[in-house]
C-alpha positions in Angstrom: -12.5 58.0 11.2 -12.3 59.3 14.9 -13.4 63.1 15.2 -10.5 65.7 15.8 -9.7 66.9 19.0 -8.1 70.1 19.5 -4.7 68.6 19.7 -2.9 66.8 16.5 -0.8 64.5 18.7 -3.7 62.9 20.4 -5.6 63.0 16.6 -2.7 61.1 15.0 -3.1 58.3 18.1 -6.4 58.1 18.0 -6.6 57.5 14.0 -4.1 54.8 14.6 -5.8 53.3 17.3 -9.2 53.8 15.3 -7.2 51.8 12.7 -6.5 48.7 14.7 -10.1 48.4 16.4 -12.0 49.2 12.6 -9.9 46.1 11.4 -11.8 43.9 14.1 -15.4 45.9 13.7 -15.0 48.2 16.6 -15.2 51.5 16.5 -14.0 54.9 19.0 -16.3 57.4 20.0 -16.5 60.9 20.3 -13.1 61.5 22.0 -13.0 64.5 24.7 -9.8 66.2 25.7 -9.9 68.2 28.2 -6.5 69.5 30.0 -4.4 66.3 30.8 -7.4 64.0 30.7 -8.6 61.9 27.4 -12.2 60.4 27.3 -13.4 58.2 24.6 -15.7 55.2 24.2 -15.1 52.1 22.6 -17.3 49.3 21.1 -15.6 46.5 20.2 -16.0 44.8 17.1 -17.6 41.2 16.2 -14.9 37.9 14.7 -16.8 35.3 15.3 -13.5 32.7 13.7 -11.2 34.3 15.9 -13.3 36.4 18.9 -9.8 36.7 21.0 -8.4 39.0 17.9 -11.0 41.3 18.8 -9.3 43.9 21.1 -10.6 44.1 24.6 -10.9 47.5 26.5 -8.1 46.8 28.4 -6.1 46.4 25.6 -7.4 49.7 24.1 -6.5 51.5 27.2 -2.8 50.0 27.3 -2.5 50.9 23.6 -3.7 54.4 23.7 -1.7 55.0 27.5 1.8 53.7 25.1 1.2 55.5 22.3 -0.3 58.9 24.1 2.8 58.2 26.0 5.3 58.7 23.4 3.4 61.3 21.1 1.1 63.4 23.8 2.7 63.0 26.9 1.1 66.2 28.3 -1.8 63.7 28.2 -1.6 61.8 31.1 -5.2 60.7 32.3 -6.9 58.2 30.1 -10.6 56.9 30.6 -11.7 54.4 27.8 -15.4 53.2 28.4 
């Protein structure tokens, strides 16, 4: 489970998210919200039968931009490290 920001928008797309990577063995940090801008760390997981099913960060960034997209909009800078 990701920790709670103070916004329940971001919150519900990061548990998602959290959901997709944890399926994989990855994990999201500690997220930070601050204003517009969304920090959080990810540490991808470990498939050794099927290591391109792991998400990349890349693809953790383009999920979380989509998704912060349609349910936080006012969140508009995203760093995923």
């Amino acid at each position: 489970m990701v920790q709670s920001t103070s916004d329940t928008s971001v919150d519900f797309v990061l548990e998602q998210i959290q959901t997709m990577v944890a399926s994989e063995g990855g994990t999201l940090g500690v997220p930070s919200l601050d204003g517009d801008t969304l920090k959080v760390e990810y540490t991808p997981g470990i498939n050794e039968e099927c290591p391109e099913c792991v998400p990349t960060l890349e693809m953790v960034t383009q999920f979380l931009t989509a998704s912060l997209g349609i349910h936080a909009p006012h969140v508009t800078n995203i760093e995923v490290s």
